[in-house]
C-alpha positions in Angstrom: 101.3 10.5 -233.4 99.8 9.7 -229.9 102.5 10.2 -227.0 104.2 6.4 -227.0 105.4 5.3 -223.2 107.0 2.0 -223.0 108.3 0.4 -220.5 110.8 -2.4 -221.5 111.8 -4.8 -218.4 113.7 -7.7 -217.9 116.7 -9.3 -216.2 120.6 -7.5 -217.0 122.2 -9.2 -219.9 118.9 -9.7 -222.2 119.5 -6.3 -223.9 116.5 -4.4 -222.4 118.6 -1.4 -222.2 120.2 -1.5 -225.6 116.8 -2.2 -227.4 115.5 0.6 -225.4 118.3 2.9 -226.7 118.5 2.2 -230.1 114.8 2.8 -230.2 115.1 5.8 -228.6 117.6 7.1 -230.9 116.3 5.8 -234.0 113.6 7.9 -233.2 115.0 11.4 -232.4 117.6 10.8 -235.2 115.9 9.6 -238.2 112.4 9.9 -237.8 112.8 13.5 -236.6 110.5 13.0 -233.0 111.2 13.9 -229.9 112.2 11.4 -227.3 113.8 10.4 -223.6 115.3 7.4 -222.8 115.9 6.7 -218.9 117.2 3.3 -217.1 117.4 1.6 -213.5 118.6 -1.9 -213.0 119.8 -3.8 -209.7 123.1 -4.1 -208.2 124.1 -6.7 -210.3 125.3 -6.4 -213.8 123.6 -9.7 -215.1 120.6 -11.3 -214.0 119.5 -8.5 -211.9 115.9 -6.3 -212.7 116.0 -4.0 -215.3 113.9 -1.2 -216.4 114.4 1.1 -219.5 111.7 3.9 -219.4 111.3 5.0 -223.5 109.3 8.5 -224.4 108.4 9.3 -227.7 106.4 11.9 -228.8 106.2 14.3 -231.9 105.8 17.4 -229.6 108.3 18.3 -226.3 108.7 15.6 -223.8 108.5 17.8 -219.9 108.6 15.0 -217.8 110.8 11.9 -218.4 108.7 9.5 -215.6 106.4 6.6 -217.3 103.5 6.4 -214.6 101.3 3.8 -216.9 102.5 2.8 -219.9 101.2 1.9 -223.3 103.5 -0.7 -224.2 105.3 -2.8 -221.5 107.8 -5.3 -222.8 108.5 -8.1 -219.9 111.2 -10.4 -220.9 111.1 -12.5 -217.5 108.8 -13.3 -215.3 109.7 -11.2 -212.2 109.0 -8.0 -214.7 106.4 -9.2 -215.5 104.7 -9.7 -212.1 105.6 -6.6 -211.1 104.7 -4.0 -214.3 101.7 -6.2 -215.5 99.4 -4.1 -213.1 100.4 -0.5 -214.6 100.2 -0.8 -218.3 97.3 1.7 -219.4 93.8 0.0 -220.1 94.0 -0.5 -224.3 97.7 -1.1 -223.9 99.8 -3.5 -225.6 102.3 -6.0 -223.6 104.4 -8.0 -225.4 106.3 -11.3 -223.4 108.8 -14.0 -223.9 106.7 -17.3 -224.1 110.4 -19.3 -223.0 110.2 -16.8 -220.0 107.1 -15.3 -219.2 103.6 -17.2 -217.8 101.0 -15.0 -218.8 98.8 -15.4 -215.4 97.1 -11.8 -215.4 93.9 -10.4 -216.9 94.7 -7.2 -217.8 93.0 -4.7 -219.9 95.8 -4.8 -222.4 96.3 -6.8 -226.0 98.7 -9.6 -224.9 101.5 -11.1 -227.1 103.0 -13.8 -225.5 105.9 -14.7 -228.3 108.4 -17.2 -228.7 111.2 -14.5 -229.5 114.2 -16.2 -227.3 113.1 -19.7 -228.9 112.9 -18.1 -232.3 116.8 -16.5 -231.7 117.9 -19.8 -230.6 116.7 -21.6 -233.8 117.8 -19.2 -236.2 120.6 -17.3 -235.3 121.9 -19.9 -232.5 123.2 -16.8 -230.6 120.9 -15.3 -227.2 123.1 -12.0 -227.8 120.3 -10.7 -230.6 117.1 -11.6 -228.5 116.7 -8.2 -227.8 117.0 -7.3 -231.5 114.2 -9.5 -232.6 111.8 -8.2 -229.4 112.5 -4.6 -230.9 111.1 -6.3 -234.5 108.3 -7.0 -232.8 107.8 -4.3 -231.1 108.3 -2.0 -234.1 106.0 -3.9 -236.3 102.9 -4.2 -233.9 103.1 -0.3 -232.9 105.3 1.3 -235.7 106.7 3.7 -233.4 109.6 4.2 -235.5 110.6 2.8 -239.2 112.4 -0.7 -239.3 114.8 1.6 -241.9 115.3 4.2 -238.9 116.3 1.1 -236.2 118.4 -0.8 -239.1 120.3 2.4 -239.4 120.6 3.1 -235.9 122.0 -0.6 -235.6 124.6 0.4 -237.9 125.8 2.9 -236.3 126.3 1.4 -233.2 126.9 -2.1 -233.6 130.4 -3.2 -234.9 129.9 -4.5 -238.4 130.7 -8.0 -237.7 127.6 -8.0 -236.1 125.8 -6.1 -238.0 123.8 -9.1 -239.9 122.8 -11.2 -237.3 121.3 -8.2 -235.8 118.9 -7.9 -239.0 118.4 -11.0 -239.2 117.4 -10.9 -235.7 115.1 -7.6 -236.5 113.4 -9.4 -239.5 112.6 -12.4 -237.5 111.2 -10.2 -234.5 109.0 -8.3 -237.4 107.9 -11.5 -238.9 106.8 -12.9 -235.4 104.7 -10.4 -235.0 103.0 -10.1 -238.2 102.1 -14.3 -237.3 
């Protein structure tokens, strides 16, 4: 496996740090790689920028920065303004279609999806929009196993929730396979 650096941004409350934690985990736990997780967000706690830095890597991780990434995730438009420009040539970026305008050329593979409109039809609940951008993040890269991030959700997620959140992972996978 080719060192995976993704940058996942958005605005506080969509779950860009969460997703970028369970992924993280999910792969250092059950897929048996090595990987850093690292966060920065603004001074408020919802609607604010956020930024959730993801490492993964079969061999040892030295420095935890993302310079140019891979894979950049932009749920809003703001992120995606501002991290559009860094992604590495060959890249993949993956967008919100409610959210993001997809005004760049960049040398990247550009999935502009309609994940939040997708949640909202199906599930009726914003909470798991950052569930279902993980499904599609996992199923255009496999980075990790969708078995690895379903168990991961379970062990983090109280169980009430627990099947919205795979519903919410299949319909991100499914998106992404359209």
């Amino acid at each position: 496996m080719e060192r995976c650096r993704i940058v996942f941004s958005g605005s506080g409350g969509q779950g860009v740090i969460t997703a970028s934690f369970i992924l993280a985990e999910a792969a250092v736990i059950f897929d048996g790689l090595e990987a850093v997780q690292s966060q920065s967000y603004g001074p408020e706690a919802r609607g604010g920028s956020t930024r959730s830095d993801v490492i993964i890597s079969e061999e040892k991780i030295n420095f935890p920065k993302i310079i140019q990434p891979n894979i950049l995730i932009s749920l809003n438009q703001e992120s995606y303004n501002k991290f559009a420009p860094i992604i590495r040539p060959g890249g993949i970026l993956i967008s919100d279609s409610h959210f993001v305008t997809t005004k760049r050329h960049i040398d990247a593979i550009q999935k502009n999806l309609p994940m939040f409109e997708t949640v909202m039809e199906n599930i009726k609940n914003p909470i798991v929009f950052n569930i279902c951008m993980l499904g599609v993040l996992i199923e255009l890269t496999e980075v990790v196993k969708k078995e690895s991030v379903i168990k991961t959700l379970e062990k983090n997620i109280p169980k009430k929730f627990i099947d919205i959140n795979k519903k919410a992972l299949s319909l991100g996978i499914n998106l992404a396979k359209e």
